[in-house]
N, C-alpha and C positions, 0 to 999 in steps of 0.2 A: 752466387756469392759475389757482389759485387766489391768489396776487399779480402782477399784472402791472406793477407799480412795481420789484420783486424781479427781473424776467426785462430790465428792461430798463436795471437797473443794470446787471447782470451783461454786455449788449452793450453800453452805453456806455462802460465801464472799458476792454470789448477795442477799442473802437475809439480810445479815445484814445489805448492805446499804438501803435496801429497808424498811425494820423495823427503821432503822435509820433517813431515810427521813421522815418517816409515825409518828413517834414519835415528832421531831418538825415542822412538818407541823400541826399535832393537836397543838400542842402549840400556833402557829400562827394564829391559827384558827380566833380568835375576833377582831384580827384586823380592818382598816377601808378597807370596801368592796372594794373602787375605786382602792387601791394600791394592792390589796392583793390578793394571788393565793394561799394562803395554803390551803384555801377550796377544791377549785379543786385539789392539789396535794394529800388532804386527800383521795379523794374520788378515785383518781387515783392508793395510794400507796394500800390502801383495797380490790380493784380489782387484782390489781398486786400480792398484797401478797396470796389474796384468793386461784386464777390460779395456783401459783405453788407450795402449800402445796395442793391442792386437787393432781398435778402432779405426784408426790413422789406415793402415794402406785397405783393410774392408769398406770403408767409406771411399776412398778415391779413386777403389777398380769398382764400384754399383752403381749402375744407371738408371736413373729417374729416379721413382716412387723408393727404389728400394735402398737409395741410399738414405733417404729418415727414416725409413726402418733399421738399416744398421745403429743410426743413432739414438735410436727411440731404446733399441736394444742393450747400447751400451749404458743408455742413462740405467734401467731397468735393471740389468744385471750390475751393475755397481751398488747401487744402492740397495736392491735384496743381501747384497755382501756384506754391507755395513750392519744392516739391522740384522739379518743372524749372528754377525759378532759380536758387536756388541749392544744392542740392545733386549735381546734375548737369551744374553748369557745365563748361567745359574748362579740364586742369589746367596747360595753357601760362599761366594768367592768376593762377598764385601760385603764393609761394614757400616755404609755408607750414609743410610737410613739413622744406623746409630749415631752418628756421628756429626750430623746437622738437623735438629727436633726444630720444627716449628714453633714459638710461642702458644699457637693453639694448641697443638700437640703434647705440648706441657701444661696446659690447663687442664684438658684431658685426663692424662695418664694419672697425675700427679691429684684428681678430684679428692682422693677419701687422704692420702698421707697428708698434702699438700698444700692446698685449696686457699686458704690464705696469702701465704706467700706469693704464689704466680698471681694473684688477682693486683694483690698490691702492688708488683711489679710492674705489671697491666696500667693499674692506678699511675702509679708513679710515671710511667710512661707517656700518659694519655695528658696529663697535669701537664708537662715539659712542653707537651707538643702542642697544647690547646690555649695553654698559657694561663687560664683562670682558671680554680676550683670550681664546682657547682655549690649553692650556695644550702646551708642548711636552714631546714624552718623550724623545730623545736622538739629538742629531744625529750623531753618530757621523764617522767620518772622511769627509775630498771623496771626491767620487769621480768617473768621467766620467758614471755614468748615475745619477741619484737615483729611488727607487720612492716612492711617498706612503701615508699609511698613516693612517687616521682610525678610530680605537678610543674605544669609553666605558671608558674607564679608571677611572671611577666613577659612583656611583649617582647620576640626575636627580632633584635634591627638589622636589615640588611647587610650583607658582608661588604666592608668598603673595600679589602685588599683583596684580591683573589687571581693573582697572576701566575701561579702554579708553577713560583720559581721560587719561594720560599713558604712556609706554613701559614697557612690562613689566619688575618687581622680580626677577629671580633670585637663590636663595639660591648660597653659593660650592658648590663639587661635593666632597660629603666621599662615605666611605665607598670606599676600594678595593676591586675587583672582581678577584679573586685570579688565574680563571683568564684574564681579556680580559689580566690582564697579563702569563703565560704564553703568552697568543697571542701578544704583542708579540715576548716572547724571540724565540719560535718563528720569526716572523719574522725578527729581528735574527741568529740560526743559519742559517736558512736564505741570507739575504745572504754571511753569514764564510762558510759550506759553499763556496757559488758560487762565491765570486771563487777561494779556494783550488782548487778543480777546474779545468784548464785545459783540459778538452775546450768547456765553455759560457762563452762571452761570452771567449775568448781575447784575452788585452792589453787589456781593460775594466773598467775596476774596476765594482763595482756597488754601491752605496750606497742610505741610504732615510733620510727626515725621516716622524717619526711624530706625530701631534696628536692631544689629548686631545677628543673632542668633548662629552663627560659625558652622550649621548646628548639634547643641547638641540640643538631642528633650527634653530634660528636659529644654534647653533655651527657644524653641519655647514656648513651653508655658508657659513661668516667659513674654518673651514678649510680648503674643496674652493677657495675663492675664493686662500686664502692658496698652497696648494699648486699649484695649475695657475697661477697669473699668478708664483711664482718671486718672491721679494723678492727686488733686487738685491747685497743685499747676503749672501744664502745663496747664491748661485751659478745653474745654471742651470734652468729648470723643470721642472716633475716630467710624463711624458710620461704616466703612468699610475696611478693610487688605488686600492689595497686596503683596502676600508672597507666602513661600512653592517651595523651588527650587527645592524640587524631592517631588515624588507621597507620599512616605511615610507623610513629616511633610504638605504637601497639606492633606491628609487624617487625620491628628491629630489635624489640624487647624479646618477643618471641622466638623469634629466628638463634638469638644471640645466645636464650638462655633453657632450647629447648634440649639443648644434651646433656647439661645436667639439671633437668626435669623437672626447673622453679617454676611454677605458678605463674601467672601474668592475671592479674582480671584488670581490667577495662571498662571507667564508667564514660567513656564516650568514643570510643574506637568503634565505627561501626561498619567498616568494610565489607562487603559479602567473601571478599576470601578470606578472612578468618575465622569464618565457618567452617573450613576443610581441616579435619581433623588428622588426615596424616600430615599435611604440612606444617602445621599446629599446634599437635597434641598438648602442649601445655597451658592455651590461652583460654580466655572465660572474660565474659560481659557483662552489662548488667542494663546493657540499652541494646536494642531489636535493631538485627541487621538492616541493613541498607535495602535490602530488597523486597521491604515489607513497606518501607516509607519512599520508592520509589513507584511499587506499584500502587499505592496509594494515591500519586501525585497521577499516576495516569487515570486512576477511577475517576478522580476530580473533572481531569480534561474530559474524558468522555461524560461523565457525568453533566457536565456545561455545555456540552458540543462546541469546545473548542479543539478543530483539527488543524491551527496553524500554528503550533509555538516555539518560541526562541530558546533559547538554554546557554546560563554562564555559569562555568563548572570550574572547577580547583582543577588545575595542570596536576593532579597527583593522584592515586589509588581513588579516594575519597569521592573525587567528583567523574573520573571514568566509570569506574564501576556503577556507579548511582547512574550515571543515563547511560547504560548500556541494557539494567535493566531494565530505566524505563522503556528503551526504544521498544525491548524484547515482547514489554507489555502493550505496547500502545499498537505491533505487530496484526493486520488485520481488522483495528476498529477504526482505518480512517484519520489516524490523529499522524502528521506529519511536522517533523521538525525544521523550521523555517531558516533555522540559522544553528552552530552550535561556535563559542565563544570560550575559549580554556584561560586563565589570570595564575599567574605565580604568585607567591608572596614579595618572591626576591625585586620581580620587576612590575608589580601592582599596577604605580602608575602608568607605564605606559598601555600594559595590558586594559587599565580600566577604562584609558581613553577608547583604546582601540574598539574593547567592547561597546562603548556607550555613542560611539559614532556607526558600528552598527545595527545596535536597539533601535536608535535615532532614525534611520531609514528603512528598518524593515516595517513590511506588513503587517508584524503582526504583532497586537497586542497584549497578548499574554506571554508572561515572562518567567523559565524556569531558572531559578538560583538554587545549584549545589557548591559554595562558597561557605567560607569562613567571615565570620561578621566583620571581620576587618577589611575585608576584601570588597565586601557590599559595600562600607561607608563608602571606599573611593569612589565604587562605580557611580554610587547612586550621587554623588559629590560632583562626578562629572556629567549626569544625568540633569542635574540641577542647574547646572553652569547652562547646558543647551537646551533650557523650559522643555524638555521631555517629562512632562505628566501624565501625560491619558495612558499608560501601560498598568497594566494587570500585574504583579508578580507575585509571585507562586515561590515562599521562602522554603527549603528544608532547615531540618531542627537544628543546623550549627548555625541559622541566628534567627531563627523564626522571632527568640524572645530577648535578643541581646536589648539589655537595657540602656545601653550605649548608642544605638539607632534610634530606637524610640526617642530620649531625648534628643537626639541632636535636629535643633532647629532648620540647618541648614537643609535639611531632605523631607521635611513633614511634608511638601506640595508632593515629593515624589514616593514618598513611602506611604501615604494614605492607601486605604483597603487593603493592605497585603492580608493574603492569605496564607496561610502555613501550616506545616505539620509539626509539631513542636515533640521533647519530651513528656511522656504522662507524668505530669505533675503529681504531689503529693505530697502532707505534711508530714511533719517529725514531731511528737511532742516532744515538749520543753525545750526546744533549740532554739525557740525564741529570747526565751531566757537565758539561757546559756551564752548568747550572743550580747544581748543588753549587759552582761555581765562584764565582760572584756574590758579590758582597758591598761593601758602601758604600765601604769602603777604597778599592779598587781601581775605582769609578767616581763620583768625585764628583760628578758632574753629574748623576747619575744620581738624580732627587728622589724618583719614586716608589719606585725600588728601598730608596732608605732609609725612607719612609713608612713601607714592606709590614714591613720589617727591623724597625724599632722597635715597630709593632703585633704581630709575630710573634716576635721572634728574639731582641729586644733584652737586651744583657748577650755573645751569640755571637758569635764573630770567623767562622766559614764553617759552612757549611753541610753537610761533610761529614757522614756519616752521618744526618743528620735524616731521620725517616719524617715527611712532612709531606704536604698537597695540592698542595704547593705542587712540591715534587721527585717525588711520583708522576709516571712518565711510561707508566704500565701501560697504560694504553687513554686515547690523547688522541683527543680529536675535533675541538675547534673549531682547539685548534692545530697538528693535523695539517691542517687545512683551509686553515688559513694560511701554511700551510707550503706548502702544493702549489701555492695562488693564486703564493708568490714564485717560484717554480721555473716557473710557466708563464709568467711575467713573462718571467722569463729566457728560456726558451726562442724567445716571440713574439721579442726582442730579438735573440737569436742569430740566428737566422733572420733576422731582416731586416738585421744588419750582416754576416751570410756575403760573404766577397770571394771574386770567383773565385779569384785567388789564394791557395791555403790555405797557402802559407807565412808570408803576412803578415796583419801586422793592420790593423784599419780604419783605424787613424791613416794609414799606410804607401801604402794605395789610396784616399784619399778622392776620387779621380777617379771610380774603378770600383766602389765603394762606398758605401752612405750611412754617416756617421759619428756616432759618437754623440753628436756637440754639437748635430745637427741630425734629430733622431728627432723625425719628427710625429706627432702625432696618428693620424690617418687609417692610413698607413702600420702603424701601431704595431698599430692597431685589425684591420686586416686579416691580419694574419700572426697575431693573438692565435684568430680565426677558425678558420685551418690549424693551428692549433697541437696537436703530436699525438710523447711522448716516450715514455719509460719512466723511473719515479721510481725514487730510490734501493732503494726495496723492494720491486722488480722486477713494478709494477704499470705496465699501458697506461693514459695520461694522453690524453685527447683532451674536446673541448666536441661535445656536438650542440646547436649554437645557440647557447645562454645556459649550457643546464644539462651536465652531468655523468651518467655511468651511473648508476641509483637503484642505491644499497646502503646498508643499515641492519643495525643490531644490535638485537640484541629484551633488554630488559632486567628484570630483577625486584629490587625489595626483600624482600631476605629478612631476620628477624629473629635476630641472630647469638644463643649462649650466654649472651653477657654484658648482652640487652637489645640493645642498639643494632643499627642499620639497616647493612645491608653492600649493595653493587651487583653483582648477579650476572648473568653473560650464560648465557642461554638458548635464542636462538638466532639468525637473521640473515636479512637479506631478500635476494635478489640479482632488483631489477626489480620484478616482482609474485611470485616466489616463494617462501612461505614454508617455513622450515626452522628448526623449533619441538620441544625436547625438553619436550614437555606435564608429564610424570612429575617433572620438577626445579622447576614451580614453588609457589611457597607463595604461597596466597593471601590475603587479607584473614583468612579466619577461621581462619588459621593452618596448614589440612591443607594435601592435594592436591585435597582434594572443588572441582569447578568451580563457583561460585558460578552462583545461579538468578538472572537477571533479566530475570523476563516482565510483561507488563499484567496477562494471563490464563492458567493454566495450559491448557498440551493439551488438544486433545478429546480422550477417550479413541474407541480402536474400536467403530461402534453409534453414533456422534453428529456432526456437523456444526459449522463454523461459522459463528454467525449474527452479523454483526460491528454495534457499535451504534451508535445514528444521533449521529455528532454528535460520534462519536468516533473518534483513529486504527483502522488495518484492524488492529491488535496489539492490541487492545483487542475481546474479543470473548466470547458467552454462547457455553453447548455446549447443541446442540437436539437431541434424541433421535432418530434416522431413524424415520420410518414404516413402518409395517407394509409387506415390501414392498420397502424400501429398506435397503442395507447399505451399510456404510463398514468397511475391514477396515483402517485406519492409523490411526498417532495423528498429529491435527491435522488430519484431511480437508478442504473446504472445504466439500465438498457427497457428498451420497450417491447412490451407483451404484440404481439399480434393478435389479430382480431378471429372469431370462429369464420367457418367460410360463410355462412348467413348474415354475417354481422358486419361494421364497419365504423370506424372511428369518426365518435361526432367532430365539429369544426376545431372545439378545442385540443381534441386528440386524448381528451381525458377519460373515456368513456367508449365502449364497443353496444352503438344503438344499432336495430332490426332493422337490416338493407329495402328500400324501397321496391316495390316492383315496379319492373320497366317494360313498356311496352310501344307501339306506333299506336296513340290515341288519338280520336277524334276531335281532343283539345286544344292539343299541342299545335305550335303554327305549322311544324314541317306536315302532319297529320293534315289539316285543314288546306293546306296547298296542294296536298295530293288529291282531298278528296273535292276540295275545287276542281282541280283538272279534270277528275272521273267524271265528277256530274256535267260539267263541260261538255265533254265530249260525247255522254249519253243525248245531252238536249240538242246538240249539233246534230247529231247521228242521228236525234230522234227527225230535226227538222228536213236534214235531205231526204228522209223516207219521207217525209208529208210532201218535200217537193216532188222528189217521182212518183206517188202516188196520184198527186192533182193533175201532173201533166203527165199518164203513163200512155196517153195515146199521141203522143209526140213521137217525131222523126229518133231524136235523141234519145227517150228512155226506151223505146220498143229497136232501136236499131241495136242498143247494149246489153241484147239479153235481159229484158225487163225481171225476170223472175229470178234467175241470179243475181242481179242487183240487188232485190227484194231481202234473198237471202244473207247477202255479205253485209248490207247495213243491219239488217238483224244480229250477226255473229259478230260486228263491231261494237254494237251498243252490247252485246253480253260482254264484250272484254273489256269494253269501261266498267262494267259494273260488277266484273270478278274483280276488279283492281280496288274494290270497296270490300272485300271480302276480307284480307289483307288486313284492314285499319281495326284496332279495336283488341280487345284481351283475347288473348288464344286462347280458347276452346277445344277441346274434344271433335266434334264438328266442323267448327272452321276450319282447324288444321286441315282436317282431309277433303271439304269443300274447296278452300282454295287453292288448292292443287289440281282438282279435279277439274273446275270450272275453268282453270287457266289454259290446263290444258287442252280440254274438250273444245271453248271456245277459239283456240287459235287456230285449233285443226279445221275446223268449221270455216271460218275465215280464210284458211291459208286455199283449204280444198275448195270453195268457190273460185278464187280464184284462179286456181290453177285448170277447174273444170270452163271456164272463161275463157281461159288461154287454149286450151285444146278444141273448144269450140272453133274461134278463130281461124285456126288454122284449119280446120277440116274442111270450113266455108269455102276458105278458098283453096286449098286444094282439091274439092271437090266442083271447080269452075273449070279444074283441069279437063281433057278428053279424057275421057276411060275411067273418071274418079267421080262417077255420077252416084254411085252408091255408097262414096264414103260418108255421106251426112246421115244417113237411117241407123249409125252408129252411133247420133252425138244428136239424138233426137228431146225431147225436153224430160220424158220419162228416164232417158241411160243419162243425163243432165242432173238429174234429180236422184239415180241410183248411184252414179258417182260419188258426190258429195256424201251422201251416206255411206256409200262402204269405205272412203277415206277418211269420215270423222270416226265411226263405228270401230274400226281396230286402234283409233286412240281410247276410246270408250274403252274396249279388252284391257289397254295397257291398262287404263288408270283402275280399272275392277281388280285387276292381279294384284298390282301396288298397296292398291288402299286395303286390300283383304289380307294380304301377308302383312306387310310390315309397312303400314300406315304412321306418315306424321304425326306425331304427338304433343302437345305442351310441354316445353322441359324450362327450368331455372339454370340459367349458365351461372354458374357458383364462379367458372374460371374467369370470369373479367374481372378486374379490380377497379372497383367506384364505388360509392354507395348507394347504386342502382345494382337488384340482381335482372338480368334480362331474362324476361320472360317469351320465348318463341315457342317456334312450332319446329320442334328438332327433325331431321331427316335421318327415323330410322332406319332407311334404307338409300343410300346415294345413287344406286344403280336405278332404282326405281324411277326418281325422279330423272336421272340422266336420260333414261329410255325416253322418257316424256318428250324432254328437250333436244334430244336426237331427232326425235319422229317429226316434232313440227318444222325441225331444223332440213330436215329430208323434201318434207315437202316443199318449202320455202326455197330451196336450191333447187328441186326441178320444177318448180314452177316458173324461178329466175331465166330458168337455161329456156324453157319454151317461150318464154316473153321475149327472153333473146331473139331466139329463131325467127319470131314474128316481127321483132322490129319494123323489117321492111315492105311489110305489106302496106295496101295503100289508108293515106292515114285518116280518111275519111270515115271509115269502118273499121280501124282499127284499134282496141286498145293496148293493145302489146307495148307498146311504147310507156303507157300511162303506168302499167303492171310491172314491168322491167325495172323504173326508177322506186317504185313503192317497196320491192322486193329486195333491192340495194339496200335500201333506209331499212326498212325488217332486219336482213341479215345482220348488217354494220351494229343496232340496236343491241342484237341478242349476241356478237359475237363479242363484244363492248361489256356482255351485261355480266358474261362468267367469270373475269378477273375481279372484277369492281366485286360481284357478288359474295364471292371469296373472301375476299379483303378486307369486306366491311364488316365493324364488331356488331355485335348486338342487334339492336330494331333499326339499324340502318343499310342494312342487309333487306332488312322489308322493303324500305324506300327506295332500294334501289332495284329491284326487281317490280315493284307497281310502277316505279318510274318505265322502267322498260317494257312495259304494258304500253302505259299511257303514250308514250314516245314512237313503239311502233304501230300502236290502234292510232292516233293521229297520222301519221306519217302513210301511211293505208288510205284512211277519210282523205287527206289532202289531193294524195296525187290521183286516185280512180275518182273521186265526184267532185272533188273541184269545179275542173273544166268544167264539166257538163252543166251545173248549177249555175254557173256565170253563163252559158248559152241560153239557160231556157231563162232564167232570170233578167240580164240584163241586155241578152243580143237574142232577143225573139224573133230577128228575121234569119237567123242562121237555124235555125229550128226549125228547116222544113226539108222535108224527101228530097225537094230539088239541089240546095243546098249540099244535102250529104250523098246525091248523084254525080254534082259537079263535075267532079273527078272524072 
């Protein structure tokens, strides 16, 4: 504690108020028990105070840790003291509850004496503080039942005051809203329809008070407050509200007036959480949730194979929920959101700049809008400013069909092909007429009707014949919605005033009937549930909960002749199915071509995709499949591998039948070798013609002529086992060229080694005493030799080939599109023994060539035998790594090479010399010569 002056202000401050409470709390002590808590604060401040003067010296004798423990202690026990005393006291000992009631709390209690009063109070209230009344549209005649009807009859202007230091500034609500005020009609028709049909609501008149709310939600509810609490002096309350032009004031309507059980229906509120019926329970629609016309807009994207799109949504309920379903839908098919863009009302423009600069630089051209039509004109206003045209966008039905867009010149280049989901259209008879009808004359009261009249018409006495937006009744939506909402009104009503008696009317049975001065809530609310007709256009009307069956119309801007935008239907949703004439629309770049909107194009067939770190999965490189691996689609994710017989053609797109590979006769490396072989056969062939012509020469009869005879023999066999080799494995040749290589080298190795021990026996049989060593190494034990040294390579290769003989096998394990076709070593031991045995005698033939070196060199070839023997070994000792090593038919090549490498290296060094003596030094080629010495 680096001041301790500082810590112990800070507890003398708390204890003075603490002695300070505890001081007139005893004071207050004898008060009357039912008002009074000084008791209990008494007993709470003497605990409190007890705890942290015991605090003080337990804190200042504890070391380390356990001194914030004492204090963690004493905060803990003080404050368990307070809330046992007094906040858990028993509430027999006040009145306290009684005696400060919330306003709501008297809305509440006071519903069934009351209910007037506290609303108007309410009312009164909300007036002072908002500063304007909400505006009325036209009360129309009494009636027994009134419907309520809360519409923006005009545009909300942003709030200019809002410093949150005195009550919010509204500007007055200009701008009429053309078709909310055709909604209205549509309403006010649907009421006249009603009462005139005497099948619904017989002997009831039905009537409605309608309020302007200018979509200001402190209006909404000065009017849902004004409407359900009934001014006394409009007669009597309205049991039920058609209202709520977007989700949010549907939700505040609801929320507000679901405790005492009013009704709400909603012909454009389309939230998906006003689907939940315990949050809810009183709301009702007459247009299909948001999440029927979100998964929709996702069918579309996949349906285009557009997986790269943008999205500008409303900062509110409305446009969250709407792309949260779609993301939910689009989960899995590939379709990624490239950007998402949220726009207020309050701050539009900045938001629509911000939006439209980044449409302006994103990739991608398709454009999702869950936005209010007011909110698109700016964007697309500033979309216009920055010649951004080539974009796709994708309207939801709060403006697929605003006729306000359509006209306006300023966006035709940018709003050309929109695509959209709109409301299912549909007529109304005679609300055509009914509408030509209107006119200020004949309704004076009527304020907005003459506003619209002098903005539009002024100088006209009627409206007949006008082509206007205003008398279009070609495809209505929202006021076909509001139309339906009054007609199920009706209906909930009929139904609940059915008397059994069907001769009479409610008035006639109010014993056995409820009546309509006395329609509750509740009552209202539950038969609005069951509620289930057929509308005048011979459509089944019923609720599932809140919502209505999804049905939509699919819509397109097409660009007429004359320039300007026209509204064309294309085709229609009914639920999640779509029914889409693809061929009829025009899109953005004017054709039928579907516009491209991807991250990345396609992998083509032959490639993968490798998607990148950091980035959505729509965003992705194309990787080339490996040798090996095919992909035969466009867009694969990943490449198939090939069977092991097979392998991917050049393009990768395709697994064609592996080549067989073998050491061919064709092939150059093939043809080098068998170059070599036959080489060395004609060589080998030509030094036997030479010691054959000259075998009575010094030279060939001094070197063991008939030894010689035979090793050039057993040389030309091992060039010409090195041919055996070349060529498709067979059955046969597998176990011939093994045999022949073997046999011939032992042949070859054992001449010479029987050479070598000639040699030597010559002359140490020149020794005294070693006269009878040559009758040992005579030309017949010369000739049995060499045979019994080839003859147990013979055994070996008989054992070998009869057990477990080489075979033809396909190596499936290389990876090429060559399978290697050899001659497998069913047995390695086998062959090893081969190549041990010649390897055996090859080393003591070395070691005895050694020993002779020094004999005289006239008569000697030990010398010649020794270097030959080297080159042999090094050859086959050279040959077992490499042999190993090498894959496939090069493995052949290097084992015929090590034939041909040490049958040369043999021919060179034994008959060389001799062949350059008799050939080209014919005077060294005589007895005396090789006496010399």
């Amino acid at each position: 504690m680096s001041s301790v002056v500082g810590f112990a202000v800070v507890l003398g401050y708390i204890g003075f108020l603490a002695c300070l409470c505890l001081l007139l709390a005893f004071l207050a002590r004898k008060l009357p028990d039912n008002f009074n808590e000084a008791k209990f604060l008494t007993f709470s401040m003497l605990i409190f105070c007890a705890v942290w003067v015991a605090f003080v010296p337990a804190y200042v004798s504890s070391p380390g840790k356990y001194s914030v423990a004492v204090e963690v202690f004493a905060i803990l026990a003080s404050s368990y003291g307070l809330l046992l005393c007094i906040l858990l006291r028993p509430e027999r000992y006040t009145k306290k509850q009684l005696m400060a009631p919330s306003l709501l709390l008297v809305v509440m209690v006071s519903r069934d004496v009351g209910l007037r009063v506290g609303l108007e109070g309410v009312q009164t209230s909300m007036c002072s503080r908002w500063g304007s009344r909400v505006e009325e549209f036209n009360q129309g005649q009494d009636g027994d039942v009134v419907i309520g009807g809360l519409f923006n009859l005009h545009y909300q202007p942003p709030v200019i005051d809002q410093e949150f230091i005195k009550p919010p500034l509204y500007n007055p609500c200009t701008g009429l809203e053309v078709e909310t005020l055709k909604s209205v009609y549509a309403m006010e028709f649907a009421v006249e329809e009603i009462n005139r049909n005497p099948l619904i609501l017989p002997g009831v008149k039905l009537n409605y008070r309608i309020l302007d709310s200018c979509g200001r939600h402190p209006w909404v509810l000065h009017g849902a407050f004004s409407l359900v609490g009934g001014e006394m002096e409009r007669g009597p309350s309205i049991p039920l509200i058609i209202g709520g032009a977007s989700s949010t004031t549907a939700i505040i309507l609801s929320r507000l007036l679901a405790s005492l059980s009013v009704p709400v229906i909603s012909y454009l509120a389309s939230c998906p959480c006003l689907s939940d019926r315990h949050r809810f329970p009183n709301f009702f629609r007459t247009i299909p949730s948001d999440v029927y016309q979100a998964k929709t807009m996702a069918r579309l994207a996949i349906l285009f194979n557009w997986n790269w799109i943008g999205a500008v949504i409303a900062n509110n309920d409305y446009g969250r929920l709407a792309i949260q379903t779609f993301q939910e839908e689009i989960k899995g098919s590939g379709v990624c959101l490239a950007f998402l863009e949220a726009v207020s009302r309050e701050t539009i423009e900045e938001d629509a700049k911000r939006a439209a600069t980044t449409v302006q630089h994103s990739t991608a051209r398709v454009i999702l809008i869950f936005c209010w039509y007011t909110d698109v004109r700016e964007l697309f206003l500033q979309l216009a400013k920055r010649n951004v045209t080539d974009r796709q966008f994708i309207a939801s039905e709060a403006w697929s069909t605003s006729s306000d867009l359509l006209q306006k010149v300023a966006i035709l280049n940018v709003a050309s092909g929109v695509l959209g989901v709109a409301i299912r259209s549909a007529r109304i008879p005679g609300f055509k007429s009914f509408l030509q009808e209107l006119k200020p004359s004949n309704r004076p009261g009527d304020l907005h009707l003459r506003e619209f009249w002098e903005k539009e018409f002024d100088g006209r006495e009627t409206l007949e014949g006008v082509q206007n937006i205003f008398t279009d009744t070609a495809h209505l939506r929202a006021e076909y919605n509001t139309y339906l909402a009054v007609y199920a009104a009706a209906h909930a009503m009929h139904s609940l005033l059915s008397c059994p008696d069907k001769e009479s009317s409610p008035r006639d049975n109010s014993s056995t009937c409820s009546s309509p001065y006395n329609i509750t809530h509740k009552e209202l609310l539950e038969h609005l549930n069951k509620v289930n007709f057929t509308t005048p256009n011979g459509e089944e009307f019923f609720f599932q909960g809140a919502d209505i069956p999804a049905a939509y119309d699919l819509v397109n801007w097409k660009t007429s002749p004359d320039g300007s935008l026209k509204l064309v239907l294309i085709g229609r949703v009914d639920g999640l199915e779509l029914h889409l004439n693809k061929t009829s629309i025009q899109w953005t770049t004017g054709t039928s071509q579907v516009p491209i909107s991807v991250c990345s194009e396609s992998c083509p067939p032959g490639t993968r995709r490798a998607n990148r770190k950091g980035e959505p999965v729509c965003c992705f490189d194309c990787i080339p499949c490996t040798d090996g691996e095919v992909s035969n689609e466009t867009g694969s994710h990943q490449c198939r591998r090939c069977p092991v017989e097979f392998w991917s053609n050049p393009g990768n797109t395709a697994c064609i039948p592996r080549k067989v590979d073998f050491l061919s006769f064709n092939e150059t490396l093939g043809i080098i070798l068998t170059t070599g072989a036959v080489s060395g056969v004609v060589v080998t062939t030509a030094v036997f013609v030479i010691f054959l012509c000259y075998h009575n020469t010094p030279v060939v009869r001094a070197n063991n002529s008939e030894l010689s005879f035979l090793l050039l023999l057993s040389l030309k066999l091992c060039f010409l086992c090195a041919l055996v080799f070349i060529g498709r494995p067979s059955v046969w040749s597998c176990r011939l060229q093994q045999a022949a290589f073997g046999i011939s080298f032992v042949l070859c190795v054992s001449c010479l080694q029987v050479k070598t021990m000639v040699v030597l026996a010559a002359f140490r049989s020149a020794r005294p005493g070693a006269g009878g060593l040559m009758k040992w190494f005579g030309p017949g034990q010369q000739r049995g030799s060499v045979c019994f040294f080839t003859s147990i390579q013979v055994i070996i290769c008989t054992i070998w080939l009869s057990l477990s003989p080489p075979i033809p096998h396909r190596d499936l394990g290389f990876q090429g599109s060559k399978v290697n076709l050899e001659c497998a070593m069913s047995s390695v031991v086998g062959f090893a023994v081969v190549l041990g045995y010649i390897g055996f005698l090859a080393c003591l033939c070395l070691l005895l060539a050694f020993l002779a070196r020094k004999l005289p060199d006239n008569f000697n070839e030990a010398k010649f035998i020794t270097f030959s023997m080297l080159i042999f070994c090094a050859v086959w000792v050279a040959f077992v790594p490499a042999y190993i090593s090498s894959p496939g038919k090069y493995s052949v090549a290097v084992e015929i090479f090590a034939i041909l490498a040490s049958s040369y290296g043999l021919l060179m060094c034994i008959f060389a010399t001799k062949c350059f003596i008799i050939l080209l030094r014919p005077e060294r080629n005589t007895k005396k010569q090789l006496m010399g010495r």
